[in-house]
C-alpha positions as CSV (number, residue, x, y, z in Angstrom):
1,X,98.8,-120.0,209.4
2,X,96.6,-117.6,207.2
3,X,98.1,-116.4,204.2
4,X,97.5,-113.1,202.7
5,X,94.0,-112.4,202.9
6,X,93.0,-115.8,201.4
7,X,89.5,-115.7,202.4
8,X,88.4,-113.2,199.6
9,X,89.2,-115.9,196.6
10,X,86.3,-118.7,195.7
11,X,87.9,-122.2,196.1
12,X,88.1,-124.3,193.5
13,X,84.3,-125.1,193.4
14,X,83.0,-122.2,191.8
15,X,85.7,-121.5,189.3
16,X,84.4,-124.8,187.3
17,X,82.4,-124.5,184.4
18,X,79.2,-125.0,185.9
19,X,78.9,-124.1,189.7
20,X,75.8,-123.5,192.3
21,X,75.4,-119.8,192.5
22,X,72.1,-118.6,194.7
23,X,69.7,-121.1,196.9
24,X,65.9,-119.9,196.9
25,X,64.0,-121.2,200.1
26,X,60.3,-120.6,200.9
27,X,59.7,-119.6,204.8
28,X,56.8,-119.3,207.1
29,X,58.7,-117.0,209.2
30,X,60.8,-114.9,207.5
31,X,62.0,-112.8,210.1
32,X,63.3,-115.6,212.0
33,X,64.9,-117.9,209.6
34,X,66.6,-114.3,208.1
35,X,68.5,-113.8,211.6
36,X,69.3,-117.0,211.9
37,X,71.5,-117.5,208.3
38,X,73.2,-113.9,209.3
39,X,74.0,-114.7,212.6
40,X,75.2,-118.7,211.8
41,X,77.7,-117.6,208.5
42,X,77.6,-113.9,209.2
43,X,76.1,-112.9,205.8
44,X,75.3,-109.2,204.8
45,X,71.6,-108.7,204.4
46,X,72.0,-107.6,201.2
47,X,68.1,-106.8,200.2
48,X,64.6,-107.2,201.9
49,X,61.2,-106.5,202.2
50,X,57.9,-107.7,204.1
51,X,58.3,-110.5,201.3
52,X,62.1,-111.5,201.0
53,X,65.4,-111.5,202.4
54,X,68.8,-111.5,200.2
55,X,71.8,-112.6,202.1
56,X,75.4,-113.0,201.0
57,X,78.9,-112.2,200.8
58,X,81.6,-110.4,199.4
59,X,78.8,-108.7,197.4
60,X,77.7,-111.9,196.5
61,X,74.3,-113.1,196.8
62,X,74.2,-116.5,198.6
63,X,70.3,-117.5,200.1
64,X,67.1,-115.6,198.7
65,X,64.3,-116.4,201.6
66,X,60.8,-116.0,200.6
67,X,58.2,-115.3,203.0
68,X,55.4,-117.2,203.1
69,X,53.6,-117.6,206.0
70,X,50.4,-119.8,204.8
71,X,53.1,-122.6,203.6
72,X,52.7,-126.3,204.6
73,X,55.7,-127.2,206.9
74,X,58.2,-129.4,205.0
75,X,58.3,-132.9,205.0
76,X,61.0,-135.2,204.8
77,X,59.4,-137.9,202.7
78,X,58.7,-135.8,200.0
79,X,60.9,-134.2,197.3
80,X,62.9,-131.0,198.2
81,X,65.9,-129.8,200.1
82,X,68.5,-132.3,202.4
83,X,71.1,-129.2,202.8
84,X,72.6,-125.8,200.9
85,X,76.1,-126.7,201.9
86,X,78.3,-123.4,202.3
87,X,81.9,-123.9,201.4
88,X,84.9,-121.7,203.5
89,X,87.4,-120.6,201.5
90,X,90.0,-121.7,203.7
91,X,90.6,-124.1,206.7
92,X,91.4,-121.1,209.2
93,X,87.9,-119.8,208.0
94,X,86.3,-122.9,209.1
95,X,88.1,-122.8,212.5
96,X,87.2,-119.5,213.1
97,X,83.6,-120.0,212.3
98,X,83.9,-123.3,214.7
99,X,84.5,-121.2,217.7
100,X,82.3,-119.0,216.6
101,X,79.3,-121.5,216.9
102,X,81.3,-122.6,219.9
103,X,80.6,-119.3,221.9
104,X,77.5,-118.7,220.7
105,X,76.5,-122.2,221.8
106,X,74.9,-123.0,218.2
107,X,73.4,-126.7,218.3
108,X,74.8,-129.0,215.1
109,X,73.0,-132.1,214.0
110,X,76.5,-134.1,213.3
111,X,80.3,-133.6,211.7
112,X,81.7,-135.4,209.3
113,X,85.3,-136.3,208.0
114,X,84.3,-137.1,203.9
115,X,88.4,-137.7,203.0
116,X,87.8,-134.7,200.8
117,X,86.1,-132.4,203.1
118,X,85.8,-131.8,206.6
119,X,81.9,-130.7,207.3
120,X,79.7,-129.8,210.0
121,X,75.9,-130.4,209.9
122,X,73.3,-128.1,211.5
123,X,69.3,-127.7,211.1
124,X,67.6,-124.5,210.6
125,X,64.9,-123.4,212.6
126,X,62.4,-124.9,210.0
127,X,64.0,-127.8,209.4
128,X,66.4,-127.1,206.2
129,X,69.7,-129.3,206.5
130,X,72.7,-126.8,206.1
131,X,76.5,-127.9,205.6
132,X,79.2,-125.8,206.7
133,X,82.7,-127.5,205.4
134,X,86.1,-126.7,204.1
135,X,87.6,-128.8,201.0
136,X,90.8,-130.5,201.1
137,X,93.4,-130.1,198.3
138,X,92.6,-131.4,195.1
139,X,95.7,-133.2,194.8
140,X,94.8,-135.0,198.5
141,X,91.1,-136.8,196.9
142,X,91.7,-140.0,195.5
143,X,89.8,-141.2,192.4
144,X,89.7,-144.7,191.3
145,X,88.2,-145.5,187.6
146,X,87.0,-142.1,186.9
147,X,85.1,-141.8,190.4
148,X,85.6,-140.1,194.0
149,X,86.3,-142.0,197.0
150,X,84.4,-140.2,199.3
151,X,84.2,-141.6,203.2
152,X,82.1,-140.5,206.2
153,X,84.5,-140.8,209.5
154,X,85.0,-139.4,212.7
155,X,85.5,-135.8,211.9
156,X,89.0,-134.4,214.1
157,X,87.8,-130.9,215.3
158,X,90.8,-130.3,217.3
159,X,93.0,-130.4,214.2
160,X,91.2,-128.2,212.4
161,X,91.6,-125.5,215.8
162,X,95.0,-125.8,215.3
163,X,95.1,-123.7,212.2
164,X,94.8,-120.9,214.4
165,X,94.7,-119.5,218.1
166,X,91.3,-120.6,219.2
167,X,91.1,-118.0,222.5
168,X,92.0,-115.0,220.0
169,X,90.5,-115.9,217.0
170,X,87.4,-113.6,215.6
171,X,84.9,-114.5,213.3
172,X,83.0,-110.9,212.7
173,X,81.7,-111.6,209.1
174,X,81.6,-114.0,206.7
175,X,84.5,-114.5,204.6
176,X,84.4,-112.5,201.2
177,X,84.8,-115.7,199.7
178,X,82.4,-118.3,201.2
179,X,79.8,-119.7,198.1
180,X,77.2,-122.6,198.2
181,X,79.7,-125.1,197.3
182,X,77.1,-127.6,196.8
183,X,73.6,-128.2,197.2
184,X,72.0,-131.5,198.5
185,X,68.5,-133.1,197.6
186,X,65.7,-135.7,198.3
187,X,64.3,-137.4,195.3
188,X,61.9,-139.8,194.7
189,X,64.4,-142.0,192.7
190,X,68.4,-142.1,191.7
191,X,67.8,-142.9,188.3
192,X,65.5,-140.1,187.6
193,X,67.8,-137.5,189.5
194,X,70.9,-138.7,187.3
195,X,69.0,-138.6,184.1
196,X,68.3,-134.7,184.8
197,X,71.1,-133.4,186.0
198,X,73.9,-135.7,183.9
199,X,71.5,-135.2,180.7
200,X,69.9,-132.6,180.6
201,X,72.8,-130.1,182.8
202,X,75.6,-131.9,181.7
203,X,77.1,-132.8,185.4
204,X,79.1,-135.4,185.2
205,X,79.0,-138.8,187.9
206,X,81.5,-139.0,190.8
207,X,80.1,-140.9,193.3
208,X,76.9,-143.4,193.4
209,X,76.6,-145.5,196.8
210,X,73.8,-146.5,199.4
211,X,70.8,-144.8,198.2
212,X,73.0,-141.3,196.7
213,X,74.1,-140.1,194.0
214,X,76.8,-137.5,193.1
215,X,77.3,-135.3,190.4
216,X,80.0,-132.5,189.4
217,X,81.1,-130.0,186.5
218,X,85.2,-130.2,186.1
219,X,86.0,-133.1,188.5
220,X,84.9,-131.0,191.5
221,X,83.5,-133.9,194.7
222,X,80.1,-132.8,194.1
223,X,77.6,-130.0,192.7
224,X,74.9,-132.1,193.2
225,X,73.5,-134.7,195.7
226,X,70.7,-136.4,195.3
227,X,69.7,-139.2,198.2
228,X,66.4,-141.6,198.7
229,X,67.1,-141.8,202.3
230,X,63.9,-140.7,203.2
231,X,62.1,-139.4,200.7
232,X,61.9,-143.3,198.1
233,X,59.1,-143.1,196.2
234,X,58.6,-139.5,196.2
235,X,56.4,-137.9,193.3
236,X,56.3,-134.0,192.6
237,X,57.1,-131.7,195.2
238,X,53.8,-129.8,196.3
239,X,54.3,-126.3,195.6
240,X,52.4,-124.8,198.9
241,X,55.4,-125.9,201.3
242,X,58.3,-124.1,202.7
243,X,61.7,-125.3,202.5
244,X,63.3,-125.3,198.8
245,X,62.1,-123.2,196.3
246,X,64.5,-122.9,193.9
247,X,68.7,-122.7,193.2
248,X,70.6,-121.6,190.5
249,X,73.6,-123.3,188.4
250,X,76.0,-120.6,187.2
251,X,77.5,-121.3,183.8
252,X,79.9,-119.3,181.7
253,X,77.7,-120.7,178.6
254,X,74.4,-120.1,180.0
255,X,71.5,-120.4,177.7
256,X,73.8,-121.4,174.9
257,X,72.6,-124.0,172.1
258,X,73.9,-126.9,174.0
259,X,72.3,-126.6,177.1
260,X,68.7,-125.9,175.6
261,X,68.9,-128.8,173.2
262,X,69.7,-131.2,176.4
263,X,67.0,-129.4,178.6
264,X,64.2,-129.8,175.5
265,X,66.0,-133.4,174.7
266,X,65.0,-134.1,178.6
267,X,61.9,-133.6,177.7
268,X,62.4,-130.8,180.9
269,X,60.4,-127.5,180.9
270,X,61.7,-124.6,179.9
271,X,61.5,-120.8,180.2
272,X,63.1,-117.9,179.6
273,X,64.0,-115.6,182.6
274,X,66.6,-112.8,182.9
275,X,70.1,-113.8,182.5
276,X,69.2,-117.4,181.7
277,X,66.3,-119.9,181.7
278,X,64.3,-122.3,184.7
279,X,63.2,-125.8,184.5
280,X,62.4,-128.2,186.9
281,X,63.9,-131.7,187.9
282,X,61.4,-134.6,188.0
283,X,60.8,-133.8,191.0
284,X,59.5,-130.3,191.0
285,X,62.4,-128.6,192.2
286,X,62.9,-125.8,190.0
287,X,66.5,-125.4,188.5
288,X,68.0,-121.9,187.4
289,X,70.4,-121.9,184.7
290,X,72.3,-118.1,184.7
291,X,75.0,-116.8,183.0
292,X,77.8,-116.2,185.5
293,X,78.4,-112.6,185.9
């Protein structure tokens, strides 16, 4: 069962040297898609305006929502966002948050057993993919020549329940220590995607298979997805539509020598913003680089 108040610790995720901190979406309706992230993860509404939301935990900010109600609706053939995928820092957190969704009769889109990760897949009201999954231990993944075996199976819900008494169990908040574990996105081509965010971020390849590729700081699954599923072909994200706007990479080294000469060697943009710098992938998506606070 739970151990002592293990949900306020990160997992191992975001204690690597680079990690995703904050995911920026654009919405047409910010009043809805606001509700909808505090009452699926339980985040704190931790700012807002008549032209943002900022939603977290643990103090932590998580999802910045933008409002903007003039925005094209998003479009799965073109570049942008497949799913923000929020990690729980523990299994019993997950199972919590299961019956959670269970009583409040949340649809899903699908659930997953990944070998490394047991996930559930849900849709927000304007179309953003979300993740919510727990990680196994580290010392359960298997690698084989330097890459992640990674599988997509029948995921067992009712094991998962058994980490903790499903008729009693409360899920009033999000865990202190839920983070975006990893974030997930449509490109126009693998190739492109891995030349950004292996050269010019420095992630480093854990998994390329059937149209997806995988990426990681510190032998973590995944930081960074990038699939073709949908969206092959795909040139610069149009600017005017909701869905992704931006998301950040946290890095102890932020801004240091290293990282600018690989974004300028990319031949990436670059520009100076508070506690870091932004490019943007091939694709448009803009890419925060910030110093981990």
């Amino acid at each position: 069962m739970d151990a002592t108040n293990p949900s306020a610790t990160p997992t191992f995720a975001n204690r690597t040297p680079l990690r995703i901190g904050t995911v920026g979406l654009i919405a047409r309706d910010l009043d809805r898609l606001t509700n909808y992230y505090r009452d699926l993860l339980g985040l704190t509404v931790l700012d807002r305006s008549a032209k943002f939301a900022l939603l977290g935990a643990g103090g932590v900010a998580l999802l910045e929502i933008e409002h903007r109600p003039n925005a094209k609706p998003d479009d799965q053939a073109h570049a942008g966002l497949y799913h923000t995928a929020f990690l729980m820092p523990t299994r019993q957190d997950h199972a919590r948050w299961i019956m959670h969704i269970v009583r409040n009769q949340t649809p899903i889109s699908g659930a997953s057993d990944h070998g490394v990760s047991e996930a559930f897949y849900l849709d927000d009201p304007e179309g953003n993919g979300i993740e919510v999954y727990n990680d196994r231990p580290r010392e359960r993944w298997n690698w084989e020549n330097g890459l992640i075996n990674m599988t997509t199976k029948q995921l067992d819900i009712e094991a998962i329940l058994k980490e903790i008494e499903p008729a009693s169990a409360t899920y009033l908040a999000a865990p202190d220590g839920l983070r975006v574990g990893h974030i997930h996105l449509r490109v126009g081509a693998i190739d492109k995607a891995e030349e950004f965010y292996r050269g010019a971020l420095g992630l480093e390849l854990t998994r390329r298979r059937g149209g997806a590729t995988f990426m990681s700081s510190g032998s973590y699954h995944h930081h960074v997805g990038a699939n073709v599923w949908h969206s092959d072909g795909a040139g610069r994200r149009d600017d005017d539509r909701a869905g992704l706007g931006w998301f950040s990479v946290e890095s102890d080294g932020a801004a240091d020598d290293a990282t600018l000469a690989r974004i300028k060697a990319a031949n990436a943009p670059l520009q100076p913003i508070p506690g870091g710098v932004e490019t943007n992938d091939p694709f448009g998506t803009r890419v925060r680089v910030l110093k981990a606070d």
